[in-house]
Residue, then its C-alpha position, 0 to 999 in steps of 0.5 A: x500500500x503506497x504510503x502517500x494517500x492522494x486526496x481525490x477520489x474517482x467515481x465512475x458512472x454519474x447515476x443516481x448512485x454516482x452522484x450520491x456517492x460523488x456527493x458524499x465523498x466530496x462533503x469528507x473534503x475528498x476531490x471528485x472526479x465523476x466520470x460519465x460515458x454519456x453528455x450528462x449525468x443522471x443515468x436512467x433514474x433521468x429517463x423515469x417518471x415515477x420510483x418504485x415503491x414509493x411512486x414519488x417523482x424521480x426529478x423531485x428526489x433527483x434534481x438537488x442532487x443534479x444541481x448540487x453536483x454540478x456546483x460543488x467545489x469539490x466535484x468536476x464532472x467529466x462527461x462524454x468519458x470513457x476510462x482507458x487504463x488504470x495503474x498504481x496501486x491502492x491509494x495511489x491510482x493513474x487513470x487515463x481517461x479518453x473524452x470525446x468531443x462535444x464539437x461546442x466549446x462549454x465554457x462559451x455554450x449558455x445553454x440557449x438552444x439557438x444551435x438546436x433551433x437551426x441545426x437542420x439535421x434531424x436524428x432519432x432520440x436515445x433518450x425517449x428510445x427512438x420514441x421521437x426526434x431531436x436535432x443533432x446539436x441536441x442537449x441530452x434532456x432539460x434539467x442536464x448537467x452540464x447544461x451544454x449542448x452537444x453536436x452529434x457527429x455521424x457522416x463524414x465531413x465534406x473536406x475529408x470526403x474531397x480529399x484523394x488521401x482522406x486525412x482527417x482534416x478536423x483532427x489535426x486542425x483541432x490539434x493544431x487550434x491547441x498548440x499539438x502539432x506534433x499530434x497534428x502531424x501524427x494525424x496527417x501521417x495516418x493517411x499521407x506521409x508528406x505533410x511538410x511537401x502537400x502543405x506547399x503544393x497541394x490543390x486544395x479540393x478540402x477547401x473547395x468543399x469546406x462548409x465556412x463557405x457558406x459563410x465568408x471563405x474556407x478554413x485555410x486548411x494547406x496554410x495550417x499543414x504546412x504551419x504544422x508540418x514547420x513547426x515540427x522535426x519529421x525525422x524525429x517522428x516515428x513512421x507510421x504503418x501504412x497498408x499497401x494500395x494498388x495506386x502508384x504515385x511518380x515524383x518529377x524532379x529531385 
């Protein structure tokens, strides 16, 4: 047993025994990291109406506890989680945990709505079972905590789409935002080994379908590759596995 005890505490799954439990631990003045796979906690006890035996409302026993989660000092909720690994030894624990993305920033998102009123992609609600729709910037039910949107992503976005190579485009541009490049240019390297030359000469079909079009002009996706690709030692990367294709490309000029 490790002989420095870490004073915080992980509580996998936010439902009502989550949450009660996150409670507790956090009133012992033990920091709390509640971790929930799904963009808000609540679990299934959010989805009924009425609690056996008692028939009392599960929103009325639920919703202090919602809200007490969500302001307690002690407690950072970690939705959209999965955890990867755990290592140490009791007391003394590393988890390492995988959030997926909301694709809305939460620190700007005041729960308005206004991206669900004009989102036009419609998809069928999980949390009613399918009973009706929602959109696909959706916010899980109305009491949430967080109280933040979401954007539900599922066809592949048109820059990947137009792209000869297919490289995840939003992934190294979402890197890149952060100040990653070094995971900027390990995303592009998935697909296409030569980020620093495409960042010079590429034809740019990605730009040609960006959705920001629609609005003013394209992201300058060829800009921001060859801004990674400077920004890093290539040599010192590893080479990624890449699959044998049937295609052939030929290099002119040396």
């Amino acid at each position: 047993m490790a002989k420095d005890k870490i004073g915080a505490v992980m509580v996998v799954g936010g439902g009502i025994g989550g949450m009660q439990a996150a409670l507790d631990l956090a009133e012992s003045d033990f920091y709390v990291y509640l971790v929930e796979k799904s963009p808000a906690i609540g679990g299934r006890m959010s989805q009924l109406d009425k609690t056996f035996p008692t028939n009392d409302c599960s929103m009325c026993i639920m919703g202090p506890k919602l809200v007490e989660c969500g302001r307690h000092l002690n407690i950072e909720i970690l939705t959209l989680s999965q955890i990867e690994s755990i290592t140490g030894e009791e007391g003394n624990f590393q988890v390492r945990i995988h959030q997926h993305s909301r694709y809305i920033d939460p620190d700007k998102c005041t729960g308005c709505g206004d991206c669900a009123t004009v989102c036009p992609v419609s998809l069928p609600d999980e949390y009613n079972q399918g009973l009706c729709m929602r959109t696909a910037a959706y916010l899980m039910y109305p009491q949430s905590v967080p109280q933040v949107y979401s954007i539900d992503k599922k066809d592949r976005p048109p820059c990947i789409s137009a792209c000869p190579a297919h490289i995840n485009v939003q992934g190294y541009v979402a890197m890149i935002k952060v100040g990653k490049y070094k995971e900027a240019i390990e995303i592009i390297m998935r697909d296409m080994p030569l980020p620093g030359i495409l960042g010079r000469v590429c034809v740019r079909f990605c730009e040609e379908e960006c959705r920001r079009c629609e609005v003013d002009e394209p992201v300058s996706i060829k800009e921001l590759k060859r801004f990674a690709a400077d920004q890093v030692d290539i040599l010192s990367l590893p080479v990624p596995e890449i699959t044998a294709r049937e295609e052939r490309v030929a290099i002119i000029g040396s």
